[in-house]
C-alpha positions in Angstrom: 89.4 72.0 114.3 88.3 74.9 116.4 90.2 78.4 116.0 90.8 79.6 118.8 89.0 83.2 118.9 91.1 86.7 118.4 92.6 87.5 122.1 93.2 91.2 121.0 91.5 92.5 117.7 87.8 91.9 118.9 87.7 94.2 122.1 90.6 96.1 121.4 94.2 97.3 122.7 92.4 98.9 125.7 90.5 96.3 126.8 93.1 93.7 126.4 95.1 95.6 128.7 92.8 95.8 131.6 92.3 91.8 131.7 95.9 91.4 131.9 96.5 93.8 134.2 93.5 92.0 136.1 94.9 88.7 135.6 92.3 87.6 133.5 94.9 86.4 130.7 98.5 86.4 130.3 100.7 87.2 127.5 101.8 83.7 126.7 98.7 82.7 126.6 97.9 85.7 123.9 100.5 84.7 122.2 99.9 81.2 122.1 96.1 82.5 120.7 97.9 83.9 117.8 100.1 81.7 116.8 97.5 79.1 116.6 95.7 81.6 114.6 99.0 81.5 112.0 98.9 78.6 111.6 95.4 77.4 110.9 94.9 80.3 108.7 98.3 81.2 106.7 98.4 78.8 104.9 95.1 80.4 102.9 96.1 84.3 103.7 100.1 84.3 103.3 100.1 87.3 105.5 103.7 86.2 106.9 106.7 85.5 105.5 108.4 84.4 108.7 107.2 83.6 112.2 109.3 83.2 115.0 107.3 81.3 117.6 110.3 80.5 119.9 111.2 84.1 120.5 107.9 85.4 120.7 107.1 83.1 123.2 109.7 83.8 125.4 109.6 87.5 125.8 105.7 86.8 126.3 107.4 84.7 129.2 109.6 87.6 130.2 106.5 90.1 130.1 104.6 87.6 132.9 107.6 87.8 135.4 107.9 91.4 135.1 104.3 92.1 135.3 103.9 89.6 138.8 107.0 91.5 139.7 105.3 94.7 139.8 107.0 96.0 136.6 104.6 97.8 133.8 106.0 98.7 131.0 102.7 100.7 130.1 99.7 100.4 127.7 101.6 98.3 124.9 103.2 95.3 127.2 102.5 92.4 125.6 100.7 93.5 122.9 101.5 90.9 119.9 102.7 92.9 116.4 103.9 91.7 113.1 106.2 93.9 111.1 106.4 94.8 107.6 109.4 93.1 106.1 110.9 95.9 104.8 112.2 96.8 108.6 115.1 94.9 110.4 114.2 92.7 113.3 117.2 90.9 115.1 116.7 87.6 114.5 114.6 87.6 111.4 115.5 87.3 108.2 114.5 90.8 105.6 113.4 90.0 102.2 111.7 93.0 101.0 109.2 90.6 98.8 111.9 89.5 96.8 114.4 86.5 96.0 117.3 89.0 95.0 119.5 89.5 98.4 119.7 93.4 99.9 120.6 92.5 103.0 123.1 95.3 102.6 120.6 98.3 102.2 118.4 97.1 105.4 121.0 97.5 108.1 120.4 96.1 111.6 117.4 96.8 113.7 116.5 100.3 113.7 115.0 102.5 116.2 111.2 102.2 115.2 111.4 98.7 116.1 113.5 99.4 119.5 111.2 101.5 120.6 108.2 98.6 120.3 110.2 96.2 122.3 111.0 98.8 125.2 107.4 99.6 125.6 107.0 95.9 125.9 105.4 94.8 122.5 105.8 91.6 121.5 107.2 90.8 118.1 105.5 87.5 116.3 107.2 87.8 113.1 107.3 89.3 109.9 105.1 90.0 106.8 104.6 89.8 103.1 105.8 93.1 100.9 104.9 93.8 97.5 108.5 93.8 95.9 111.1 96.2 97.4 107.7 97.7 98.6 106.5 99.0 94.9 102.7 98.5 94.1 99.3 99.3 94.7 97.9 95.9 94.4 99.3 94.1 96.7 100.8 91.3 94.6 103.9 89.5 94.4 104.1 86.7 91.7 107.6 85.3 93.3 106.8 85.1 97.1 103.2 85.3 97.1 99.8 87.3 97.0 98.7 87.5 100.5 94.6 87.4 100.2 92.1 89.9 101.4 90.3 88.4 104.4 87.2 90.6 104.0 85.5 88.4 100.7 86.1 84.2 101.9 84.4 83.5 98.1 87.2 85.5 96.1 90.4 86.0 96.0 90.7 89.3 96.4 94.0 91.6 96.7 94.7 93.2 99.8 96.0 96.6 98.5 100.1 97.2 99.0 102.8 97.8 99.5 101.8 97.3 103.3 99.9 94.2 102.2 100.6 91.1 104.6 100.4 93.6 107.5 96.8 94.6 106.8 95.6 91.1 106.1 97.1 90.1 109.3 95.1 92.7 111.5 91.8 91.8 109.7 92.4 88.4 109.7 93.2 88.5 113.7 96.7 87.1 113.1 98.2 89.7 115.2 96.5 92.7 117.2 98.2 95.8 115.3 101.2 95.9 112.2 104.0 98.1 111.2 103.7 99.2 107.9 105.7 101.7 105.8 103.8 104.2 103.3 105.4 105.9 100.4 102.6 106.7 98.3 99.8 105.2 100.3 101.0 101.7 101.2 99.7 101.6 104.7 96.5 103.9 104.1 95.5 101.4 101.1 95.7 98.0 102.1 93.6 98.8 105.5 91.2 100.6 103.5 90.9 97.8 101.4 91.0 95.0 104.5 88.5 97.1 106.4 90.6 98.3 109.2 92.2 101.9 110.3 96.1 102.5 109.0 97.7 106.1 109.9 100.8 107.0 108.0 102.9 109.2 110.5 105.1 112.3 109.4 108.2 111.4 107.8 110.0 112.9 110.7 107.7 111.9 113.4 109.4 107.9 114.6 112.8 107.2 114.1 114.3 107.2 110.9 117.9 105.8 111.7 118.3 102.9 109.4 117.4 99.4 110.1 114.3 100.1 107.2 114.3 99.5 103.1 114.2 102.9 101.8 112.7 102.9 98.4 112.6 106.8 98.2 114.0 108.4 100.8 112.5 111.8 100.2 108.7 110.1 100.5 109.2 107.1 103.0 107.3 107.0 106.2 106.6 105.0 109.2 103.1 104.0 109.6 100.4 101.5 112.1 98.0 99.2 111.2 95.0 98.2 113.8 91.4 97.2 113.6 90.3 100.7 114.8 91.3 104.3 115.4 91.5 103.4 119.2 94.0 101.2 119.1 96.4 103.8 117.0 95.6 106.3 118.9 96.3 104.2 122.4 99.7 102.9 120.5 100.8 106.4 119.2 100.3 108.1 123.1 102.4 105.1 124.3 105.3 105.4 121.8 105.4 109.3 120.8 104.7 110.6 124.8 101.8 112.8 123.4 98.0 112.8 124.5 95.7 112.2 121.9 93.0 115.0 122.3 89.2 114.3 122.7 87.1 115.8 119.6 83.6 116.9 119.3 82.7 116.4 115.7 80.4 119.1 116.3 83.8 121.5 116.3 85.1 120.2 113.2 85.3 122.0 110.0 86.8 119.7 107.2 87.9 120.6 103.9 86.1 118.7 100.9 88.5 118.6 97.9 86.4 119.3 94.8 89.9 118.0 92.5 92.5 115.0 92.3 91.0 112.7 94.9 87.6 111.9 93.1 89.1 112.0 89.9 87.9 108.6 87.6 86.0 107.2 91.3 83.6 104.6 90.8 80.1 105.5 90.8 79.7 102.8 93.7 81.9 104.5 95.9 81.2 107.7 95.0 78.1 106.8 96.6 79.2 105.0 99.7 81.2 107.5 100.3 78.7 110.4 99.7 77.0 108.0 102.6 79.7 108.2 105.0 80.1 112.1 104.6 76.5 112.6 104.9 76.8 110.6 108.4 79.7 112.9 109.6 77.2 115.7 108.6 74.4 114.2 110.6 76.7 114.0 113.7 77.8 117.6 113.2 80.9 118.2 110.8 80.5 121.2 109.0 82.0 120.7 105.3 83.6 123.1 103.2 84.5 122.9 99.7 87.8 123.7 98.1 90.1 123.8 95.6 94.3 123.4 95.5 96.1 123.8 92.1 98.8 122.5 93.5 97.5 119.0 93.6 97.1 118.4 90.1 101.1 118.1 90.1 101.0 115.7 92.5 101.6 112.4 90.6 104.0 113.8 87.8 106.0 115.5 91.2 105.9 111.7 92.7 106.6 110.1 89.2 109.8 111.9 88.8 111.4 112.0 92.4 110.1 108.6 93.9 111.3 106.8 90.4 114.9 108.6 90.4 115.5 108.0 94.1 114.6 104.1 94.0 117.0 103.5 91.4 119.6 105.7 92.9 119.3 103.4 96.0 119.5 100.4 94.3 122.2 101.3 92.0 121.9 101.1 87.9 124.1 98.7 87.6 122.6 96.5 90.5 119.2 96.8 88.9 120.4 95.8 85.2 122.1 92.5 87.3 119.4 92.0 89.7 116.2 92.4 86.5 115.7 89.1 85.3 115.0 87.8 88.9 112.8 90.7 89.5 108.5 90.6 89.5 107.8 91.7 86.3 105.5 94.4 87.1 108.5 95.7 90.1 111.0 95.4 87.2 108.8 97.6 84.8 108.1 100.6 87.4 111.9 100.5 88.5 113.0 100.5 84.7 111.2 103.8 84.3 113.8 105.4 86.6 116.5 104.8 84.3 114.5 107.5 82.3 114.7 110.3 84.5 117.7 112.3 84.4 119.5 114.5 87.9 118.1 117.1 86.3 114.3 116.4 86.0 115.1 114.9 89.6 116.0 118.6 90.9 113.7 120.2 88.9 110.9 118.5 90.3 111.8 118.8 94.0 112.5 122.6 93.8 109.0 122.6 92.2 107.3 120.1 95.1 109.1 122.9 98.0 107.5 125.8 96.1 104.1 124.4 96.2 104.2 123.3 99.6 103.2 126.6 100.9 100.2 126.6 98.9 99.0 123.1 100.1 100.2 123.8 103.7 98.0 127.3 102.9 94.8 125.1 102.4 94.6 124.7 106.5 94.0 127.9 107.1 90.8 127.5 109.1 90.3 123.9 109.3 91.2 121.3 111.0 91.6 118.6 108.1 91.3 117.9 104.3 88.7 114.8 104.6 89.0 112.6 101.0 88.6 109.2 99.4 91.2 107.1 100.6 90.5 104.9 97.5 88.1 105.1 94.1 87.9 101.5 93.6 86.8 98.4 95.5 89.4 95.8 96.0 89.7 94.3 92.4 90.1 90.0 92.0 93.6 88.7 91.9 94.5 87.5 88.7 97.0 84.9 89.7 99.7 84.2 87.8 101.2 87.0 86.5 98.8 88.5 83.7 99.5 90.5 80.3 101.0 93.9 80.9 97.7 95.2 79.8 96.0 93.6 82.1 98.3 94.2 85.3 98.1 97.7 84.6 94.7 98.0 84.4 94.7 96.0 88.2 97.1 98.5 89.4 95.3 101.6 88.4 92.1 100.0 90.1 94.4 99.9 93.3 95.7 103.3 93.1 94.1 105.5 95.5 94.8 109.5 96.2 97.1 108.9 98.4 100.6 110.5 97.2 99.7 113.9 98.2 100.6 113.0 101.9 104.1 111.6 101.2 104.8 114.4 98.4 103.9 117.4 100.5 105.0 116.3 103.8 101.3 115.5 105.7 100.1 112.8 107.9 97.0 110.7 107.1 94.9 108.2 108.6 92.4 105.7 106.5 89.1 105.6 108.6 86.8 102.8 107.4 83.3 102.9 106.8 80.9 101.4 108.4 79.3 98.0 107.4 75.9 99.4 106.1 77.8 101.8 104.0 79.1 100.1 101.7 78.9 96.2 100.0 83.2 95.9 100.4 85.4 97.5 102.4 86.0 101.4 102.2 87.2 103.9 103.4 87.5 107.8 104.2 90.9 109.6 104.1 91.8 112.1 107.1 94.9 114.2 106.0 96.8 117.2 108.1 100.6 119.0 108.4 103.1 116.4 109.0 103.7 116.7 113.4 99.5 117.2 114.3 99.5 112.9 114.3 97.8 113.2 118.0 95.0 115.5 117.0 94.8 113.8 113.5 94.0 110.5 115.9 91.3 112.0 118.1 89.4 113.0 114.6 89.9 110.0 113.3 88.8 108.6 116.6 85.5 110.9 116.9 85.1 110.0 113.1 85.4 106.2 113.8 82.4 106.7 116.3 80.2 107.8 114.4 80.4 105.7 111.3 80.7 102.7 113.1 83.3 100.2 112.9 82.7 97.7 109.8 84.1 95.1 112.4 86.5 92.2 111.7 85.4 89.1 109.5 84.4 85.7 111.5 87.8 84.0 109.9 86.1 80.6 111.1 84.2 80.4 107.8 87.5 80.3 106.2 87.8 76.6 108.2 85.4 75.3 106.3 86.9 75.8 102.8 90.2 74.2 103.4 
């Protein structure tokens, strides 16, 4: 059985462009490539939850006449995606990672996803969601644990709650992913797969329904590639805006000395000491700091994010809904039950005062740079393990992320390079919510000169069926 090699991922958005533009391939032939790709390889990664073959292949179809007509839709046509199924598609079915229907807090197909099929992206189907997208880890003990295609000898999780989206980029079973981030759930799984994942300002795409909202104060659109290039390409073509050249030699970034190397592993403490050292070699000028303010970030997130997802799932709902619930996903939603309107407000009048005092920390540079996780990808346990020992996976999965989502920033994850590090890592670039396009071209520059780790040869994974 021959797989048939990655039409999009290995060259990049870019590249694939100019061949088909060139005639050197065609979009049903692309699309064909991947859904091959599905299905020799799904059945081991569970990236997807639903594929839609028919359909994809005939807009592919529709994309061929229009380009031989003369008609370009610009840099995206007929670029195959896969979508987070936590977004409406018409057509496809929403599950949000779980067996309990909420068809009824999705909606229909929102203007995110409208605005990938006007600038001629192709839509291959939809993927696995940690639970009404709540967890680190990436698991789902009712719909399945989609594995991390980076290690073929362990089963390794992929990071959440943007988890079948990640593994489907590294695994070349689409060429980029939607994801949603709340707390990190793009930025960590494609830390953890090896690939770049930006988490855009919560303002920044359309946010008119059509999308799970687990906490609608925190929620955010985000895009998952194998490199900062293929963002970047993606973002120009759906925000309008020119990503900027940078010259890392004009880059001064903020080092946090607090929060987000708290409890990291001495192993990545080192790779990434590695991968800062680099960006030092290639010019970056890094300047230590300190910010209060973001030692209230997780009790801030605790209290708001907890309150909100219960609020939009209703009490009652939840107490009907429990016992058909993951167990972990049914634990963190209990705690919500907990927090009363008043700790609610209290903490967000708290989050608005400090945000002048995180947005403050930009004065003068042109990025906070930061783990974008303290741990390597941890085993999967498989069946659903003792509380103990779930929480314990989960904490090894948490990365410090939430300070983006809870003080209104965007972030990109920009992985290391291959010689820096034995599994996939990865450095976090963070600035004010509305600077995406110059966030990209840093993350772009920064991309360069660590190298890209480059995507894993999935025909090893042949072999082991």
């Amino acid at each position: 059985m021959n797989l048939p090699t990655d039409p999009v991922g290995g060259a990049g958005l870019a590249a694939y462009g100019r061949r088909l533009r060139a005639g050197q391939t065609t979009v049903v032939d692309t699309v064909q490539a991947y859904l091959e790709r599905i299905g020799q390889l799904d059945d081991q990664l569970r990236a997807y939850t639903h594929v839609d073959a028919d359909s994809a292949l005939r807009a592919a179809a529709g994309l061929d006449a229009l380009l031989a007509g003369g008609i370009d839709l610009g840099p995206l046509m007929g670029v195959p995606v896969a979508v987070k199924d936590v977004l409406a598609v018409t057509g496809m079915p929403t599950r949000v990672g779980s067996d309990v229907e909420v068809d009824d807090l999705v909606g229909v197909e929102g203007g995110f996803v409208g605005r990938l099929r006007r600038a001629g992206c192709v839509i291959l189907g939809k993927t696995q969601t940690v639970e009404f997208a709540l967890g680190s880890a990436g698991t789902n003990y009712r719909r399945g644990t989609p594995r991390n295609p980076m290690d073929s000898l362990h089963y390794r999780v992929p990071g959440g709650s943007s988890s079948g989206s990640a593994v489907a980029v590294a695994a070349g079973l689409c060429a980029m992913a939607v994801g949603t981030d709340t707390g990190g759930s793009v930025r960590g799984p494609a830390a953890f797969c090896g690939i770049f994942g930006m988490k855009f300002g919560r303002h920044m795409m359309p946010h008119d329904g059509g999308m799970f909202s687990m906490s609608r104060s925190f929620d955010s659109l985000g895009l998952i590639a194998p490199r900062a290039t293929d963002v970047a390409l993606a973002w120009g073509a759906l925000s309008g805006q020119v990503v900027p050249s940078v010259d890392l030699g004009t880059l001064k970034l903020g080092l946090p000395q607090d929060y987000f190397f708290d409890g990291i592993d001495p192993r990545m403490a080192a790779c990434l000491q590695s991968g800062l050292d680099a960006l030092v070699a290639g010019g970056v000028r890094m300047v230590p700091f300190d910010i209060p303010a973001l030692r209230e970030t997780d009790a801030i997130y605790s209290v708001v994010a907890r309150h909100e997802a219960i609020a939009m799932l209703g009490r009652e709902r939840f107490t009907e809904m429990r016992a058909q619930l993951n167990p972990d996903v049914a634990h963190r939603l209990a705690a919500g039950l907990e927090v009363s309107a008043a700790r609610y407000e209290a903490a967000q009048r708290r989050r608005q005062t400090l945000l002048a005092q995180v947005h403050a920390a930009f004065h003068d540079i042109a990025a906070w740079i930061a783990p974008a996780k303290q741990h390597f990808p941890p085993i999967y346990p498989g069946d659903w393990p003792s509380g103990e020992a779930e929480e314990a996976m989960e904490r090894s999965c948490l990365g410090p992320t939430r300070p983006a989502n809870v003080f209104d920033l965007c972030a990109s994850a920009v992985p290391l390079g291959h010689h820096h590090a034995p599994l996939p890592a990865a450095l976090q670039l963070l600035v004010p919510a509305g600077q995406e396009a110059r966030l990209l071209g840093m993350s772009v520059a920064c991309e360069a000169e660590l190298g890209p780790r480059g995507l894993p040869d999935m025909s090893r994974w042949l072999r082991s069926v």
